[in-house]
N, C-alpha and C positions, 0 to 999 in steps of 0.2 A: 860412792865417791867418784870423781870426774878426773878420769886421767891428767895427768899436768900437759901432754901432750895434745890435747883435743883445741883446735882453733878455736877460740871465742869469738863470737856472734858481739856484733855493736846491736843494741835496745836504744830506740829514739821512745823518750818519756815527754810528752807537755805538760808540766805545772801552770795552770792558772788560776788567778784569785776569783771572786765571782763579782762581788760588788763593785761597781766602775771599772770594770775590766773585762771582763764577759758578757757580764749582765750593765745594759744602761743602769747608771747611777741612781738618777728617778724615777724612768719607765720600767727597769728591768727587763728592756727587750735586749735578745740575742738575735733579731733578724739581721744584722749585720756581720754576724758571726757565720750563719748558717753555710755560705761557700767555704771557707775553713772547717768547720765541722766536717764539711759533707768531703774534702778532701784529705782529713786526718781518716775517719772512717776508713778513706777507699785505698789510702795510704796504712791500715792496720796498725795506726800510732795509736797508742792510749792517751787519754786525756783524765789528768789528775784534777779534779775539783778540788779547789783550797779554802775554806773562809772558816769566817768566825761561829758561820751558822748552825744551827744545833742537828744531830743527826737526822732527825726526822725530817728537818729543811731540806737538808741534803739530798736525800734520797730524791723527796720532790724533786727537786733541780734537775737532780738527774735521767729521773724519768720524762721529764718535759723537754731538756738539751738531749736526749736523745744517747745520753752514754754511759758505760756500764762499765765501768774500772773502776777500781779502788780510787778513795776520794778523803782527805783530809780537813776534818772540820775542829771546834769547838775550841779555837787559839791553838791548835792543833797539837790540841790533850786527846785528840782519836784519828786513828789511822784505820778505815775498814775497808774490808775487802775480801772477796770470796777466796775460799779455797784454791778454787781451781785456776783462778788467775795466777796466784803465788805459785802453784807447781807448775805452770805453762811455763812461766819466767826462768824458773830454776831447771831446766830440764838441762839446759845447757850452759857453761858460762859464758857471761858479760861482762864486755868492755865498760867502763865507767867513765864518762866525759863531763865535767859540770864547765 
């Protein structure tokens, strides 16, 4: 358990959908993306992938955008995400901003 006393940390989180929004609507490119990308990275934000697509999409997506967080698919009836990500988060508490 985490003292009541210990300062919480703010977590900056990016939710984004993929289809016309990340990913061109027709082409499916992210080259426009890529400076963003390459600034959340350097900035150690996570980027939540959100869409309708099925888990094994997903992963795809993620492996080609380059990002490895937890990612919300399938009308998002799935939330995955590794372990270790969850206890990095949890190590300390977080302020919650929506």
């Amino acid at each position: 358990m985490i003292p009541m006393n210990t300062p919480a940390k703010t977590l900056l989180l990016i939710f984004t959908d993929l289809d016309g929004t990340l990913l061109d609507h027709d082409t499916y490119d992210f080259s426009p993306a890529r400076p963003a990308l390459k600034a959340l990275r350097a900035a150690q934000v996570p980027l939540i992938l959100c869409s309708s697509k099925s888990f094994v999409e997903m992963k795809y997506w993620q492996e080609k955008i380059g990002v490895n967080h937890p990612f919300i698919t399938e009308m998002a009836a799935r939330c995955s995400f590794r372990r270790i990500i969850l206890q990095n988060l949890l190590k300390s508490p977080v302020n919650v901003r929506v």
